[in-house]
C-alpha positions in Angstrom: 2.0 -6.3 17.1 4.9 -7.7 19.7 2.1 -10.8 19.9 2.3 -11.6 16.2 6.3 -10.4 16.0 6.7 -13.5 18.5 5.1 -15.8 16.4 7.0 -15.0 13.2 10.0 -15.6 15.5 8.8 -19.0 16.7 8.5 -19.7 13.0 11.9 -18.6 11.7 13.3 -20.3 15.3 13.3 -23.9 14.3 16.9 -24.2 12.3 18.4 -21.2 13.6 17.7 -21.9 17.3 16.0 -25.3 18.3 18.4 -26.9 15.6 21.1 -25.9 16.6 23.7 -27.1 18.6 25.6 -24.0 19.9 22.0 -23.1 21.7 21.7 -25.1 25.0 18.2 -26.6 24.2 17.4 -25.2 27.9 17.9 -21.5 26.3 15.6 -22.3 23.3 12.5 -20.5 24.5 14.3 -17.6 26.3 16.6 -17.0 23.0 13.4 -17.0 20.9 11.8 -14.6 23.5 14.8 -12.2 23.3 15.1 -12.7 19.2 11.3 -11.1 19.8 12.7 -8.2 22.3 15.5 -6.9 20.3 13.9 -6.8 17.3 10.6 -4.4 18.9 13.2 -2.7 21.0 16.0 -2.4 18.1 12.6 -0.3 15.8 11.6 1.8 18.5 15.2 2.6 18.8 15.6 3.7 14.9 12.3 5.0 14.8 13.3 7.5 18.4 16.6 8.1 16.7 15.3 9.4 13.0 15.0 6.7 11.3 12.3 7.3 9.2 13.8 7.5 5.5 15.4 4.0 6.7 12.4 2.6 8.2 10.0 3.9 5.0 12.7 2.1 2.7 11.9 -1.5 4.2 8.7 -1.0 4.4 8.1 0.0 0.9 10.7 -2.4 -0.5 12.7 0.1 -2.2 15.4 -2.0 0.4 17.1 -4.8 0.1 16.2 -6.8 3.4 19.8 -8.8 3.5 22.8 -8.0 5.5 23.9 -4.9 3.7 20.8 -2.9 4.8 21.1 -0.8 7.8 18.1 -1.7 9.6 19.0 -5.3 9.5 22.8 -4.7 10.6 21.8 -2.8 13.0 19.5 -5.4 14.5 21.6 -8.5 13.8 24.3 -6.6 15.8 21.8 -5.7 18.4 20.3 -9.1 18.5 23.8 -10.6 18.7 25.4 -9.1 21.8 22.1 -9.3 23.3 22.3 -13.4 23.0 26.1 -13.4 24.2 25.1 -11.5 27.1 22.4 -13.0 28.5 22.9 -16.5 27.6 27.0 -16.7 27.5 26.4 -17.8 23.7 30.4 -17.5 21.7 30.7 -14.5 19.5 30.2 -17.0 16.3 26.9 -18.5 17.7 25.0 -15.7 18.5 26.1 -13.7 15.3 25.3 -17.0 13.2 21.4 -17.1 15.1 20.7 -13.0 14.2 22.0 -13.2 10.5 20.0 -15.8 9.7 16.9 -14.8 11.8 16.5 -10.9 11.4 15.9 -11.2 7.4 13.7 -14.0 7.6 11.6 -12.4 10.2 11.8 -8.9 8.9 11.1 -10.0 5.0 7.9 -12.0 6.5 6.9 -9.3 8.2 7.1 -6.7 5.6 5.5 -9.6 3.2 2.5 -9.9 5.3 2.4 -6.1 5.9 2.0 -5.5 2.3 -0.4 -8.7 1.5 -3.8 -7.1 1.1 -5.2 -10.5 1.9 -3.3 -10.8 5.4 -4.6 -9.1 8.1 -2.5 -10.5 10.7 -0.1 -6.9 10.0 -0.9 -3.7 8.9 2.2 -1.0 7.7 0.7 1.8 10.0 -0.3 -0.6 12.9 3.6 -1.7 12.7 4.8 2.1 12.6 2.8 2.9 15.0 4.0 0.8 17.2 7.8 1.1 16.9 7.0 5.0 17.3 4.9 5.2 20.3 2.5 6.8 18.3 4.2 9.8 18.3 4.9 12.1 15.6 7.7 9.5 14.2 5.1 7.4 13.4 3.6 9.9 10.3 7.0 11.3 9.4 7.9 7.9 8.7 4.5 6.7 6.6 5.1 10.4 4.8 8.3 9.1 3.4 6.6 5.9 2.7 4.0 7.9 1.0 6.5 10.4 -0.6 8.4 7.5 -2.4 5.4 5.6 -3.4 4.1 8.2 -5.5 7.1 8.7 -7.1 7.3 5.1 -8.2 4.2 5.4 -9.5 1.8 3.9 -6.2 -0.7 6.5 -6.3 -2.9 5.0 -9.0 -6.1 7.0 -8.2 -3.4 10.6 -8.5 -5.2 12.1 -5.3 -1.3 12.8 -4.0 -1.7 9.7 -1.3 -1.1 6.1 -0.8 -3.6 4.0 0.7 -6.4 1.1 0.5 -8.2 3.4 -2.4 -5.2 2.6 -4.6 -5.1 -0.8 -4.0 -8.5 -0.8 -5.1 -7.9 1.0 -8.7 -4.8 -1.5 -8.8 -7.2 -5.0 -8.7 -10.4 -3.1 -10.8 -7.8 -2.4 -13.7 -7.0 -5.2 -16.4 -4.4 -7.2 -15.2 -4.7 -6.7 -11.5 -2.0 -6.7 -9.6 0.2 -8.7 -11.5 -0.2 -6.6 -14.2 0.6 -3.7 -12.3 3.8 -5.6 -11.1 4.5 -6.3 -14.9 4.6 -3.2 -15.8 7.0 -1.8 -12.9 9.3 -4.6 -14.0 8.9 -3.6 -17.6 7.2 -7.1 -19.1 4.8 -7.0 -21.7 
């Protein structure tokens, strides 16, 4: 996962890092590197502190993933003393790089987490490894779980949220966008 975490950071990198002028072009790659580190380290470190309910709330985007969300304050902050640090980057600089970074990297991540048609990353291949594969790792996808079937998730009712129900979603008229239309409420 920390493979494919660096390249959605390499992605989101270009205006908030190569572009800009407070980041000494000669820090470029080792910025983008630690943008990479501090977000891993910053989810193992909610995950290892009991951070499920948080965790389970971005990944089932039942949060917002903007600056008033926890998980993203807590890794902008994270991210931001982490560039001041190690690169001597001013207070404004390195806060201006993690705001605009973390939700752009965590919204694409989630995004591609939940696309049935990208494989790239998988919801319990992320949790997994934030958690260290340790118990965190179902307590947190049990929350996911436990939300999505009360928001209506479990389309096939067996009390579980998982590729079957993905399945009943795209077999039933509408598909998925029908489904989505009738969380929404449209007609």
């Amino acid at each position: 996962m920390f493979e494919q975490l660096t390249q959605l950071v390499q992605q989101y990198g270009g205006d908030a890092v190569v572009n800009n002028t407070a980041v000494p072009n000669e820090h470029n790659e080792a910025v983008i590197g630690e943008t990479s580190n501090s977000i891993f380290a910053g989810l193992q470190k909610i995950a290892s502190e009991g951070g499920a309910e948080q965790l389970a709330g971005l990944f089932n985007g039942t949060s917002s993933i903007d600056s008033s969300n926890p998980v993203v304050q807590q890794l902008t902050q994270q991210l931001s003393g982490n560039l001041g640090q190690k690169f001597g980057l001013s207070s404004e600089a390195s806060s201006g790089v993690a705001a605009s970074m973390i939700p752009q990297i965590l919204g694409s991540l989630i995004n591609k987490a939940k696309d049935p048609n990208d494989s790239s990353f998988n919801i319990s291949d992320i949790i997994s490894s934030i958690s260290g594969n340790s118990g965190q790792a179902s307590s947190i996808m049990d929350t996911i779980s436990k939300y999505g079937t009360q928001f209506g998730l479990d389309q096939n009712a067996d009390g579980k949220l998982d590729v079957a129900d993905v399945m009943v979603v795209a077999k039933t008229k509408g598909g998925i966008a029908g489904f989505i239309g009738k969380i929404f409420g449209s007609k």
